[in-house]
N, C-alpha and C positions, 0 to 999 in steps of 0.2 A: 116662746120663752115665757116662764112666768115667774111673776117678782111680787113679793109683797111690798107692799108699801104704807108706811106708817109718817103718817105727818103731825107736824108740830107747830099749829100756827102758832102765827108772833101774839104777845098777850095786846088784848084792847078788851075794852068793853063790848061783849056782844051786838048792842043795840046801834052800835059804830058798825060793824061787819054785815048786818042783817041784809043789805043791799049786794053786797059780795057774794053773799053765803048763798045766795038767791040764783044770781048768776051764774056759782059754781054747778049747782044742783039742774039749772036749764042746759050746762057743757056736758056736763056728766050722766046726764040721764040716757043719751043717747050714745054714750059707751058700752051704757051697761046690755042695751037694746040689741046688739052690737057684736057683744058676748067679749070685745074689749077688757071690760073691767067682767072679774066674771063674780068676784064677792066684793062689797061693801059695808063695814060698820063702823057704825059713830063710837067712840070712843067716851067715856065718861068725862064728862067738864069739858074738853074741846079737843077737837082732831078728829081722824077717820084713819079707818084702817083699809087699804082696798089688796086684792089679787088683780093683776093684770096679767094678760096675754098678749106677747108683743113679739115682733118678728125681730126685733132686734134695739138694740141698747141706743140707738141713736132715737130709737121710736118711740122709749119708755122717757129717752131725754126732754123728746117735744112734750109731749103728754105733764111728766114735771113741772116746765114752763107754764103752759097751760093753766095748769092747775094752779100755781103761784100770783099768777096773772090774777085770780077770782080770791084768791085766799093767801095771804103772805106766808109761807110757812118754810120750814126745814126739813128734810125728808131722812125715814130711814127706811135703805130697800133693801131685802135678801131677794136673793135671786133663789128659785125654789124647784126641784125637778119631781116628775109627776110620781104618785107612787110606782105605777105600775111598772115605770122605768127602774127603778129604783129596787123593784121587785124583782125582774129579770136579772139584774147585775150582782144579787144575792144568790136568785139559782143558780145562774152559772158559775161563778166561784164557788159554791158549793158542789158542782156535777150533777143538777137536776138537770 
């Protein structure tokens, strides 16, 4: 299953988080390694934006925590289906 996920740390001072932000990056690298997280990007002034791949909603929950744990923030997740799925479900409604 794959969920974008847009996070919105709490505001501080950078130079307060740099120990966190640090930690985050040592949890999360081996996500990506992983094929877990399969996109990551930094968002402009602070946050990140990731794609994950997850077997299930309780598994995207732990991964949230997680990642809160390293970095305080607020999440916003759509949940996202792949094109090609998405692709089929057009031809066939249409009689390809």
């Amino acid at each position: 299953m794959l969920y974008l996920v847009i996070s919105n740390p709490r505001p501080e001072p950078p130079s307060d988080a740099v120990h966190r932000q640090k930690a985050f990056w040592d949890w999360f690298g081996p996500l990506r390694e992983r094929g877990v997280a399969r996109h990551a990007y930094a968002r402009v002034g602070r946050g990140l934006v990731a794609v994950f791949d997850v077997e299930s909603h309780e598994a995207l929950h732990a991964l949230l925590t997680q990642w809160a744990e390293h970095v305080p923030a607020s999440f916003q997740v759509e949940p996202l289906l792949d094109p090609a799925f998405k692709e089929r479900i057009v031809r066939a409604a249409a009689g390809d």
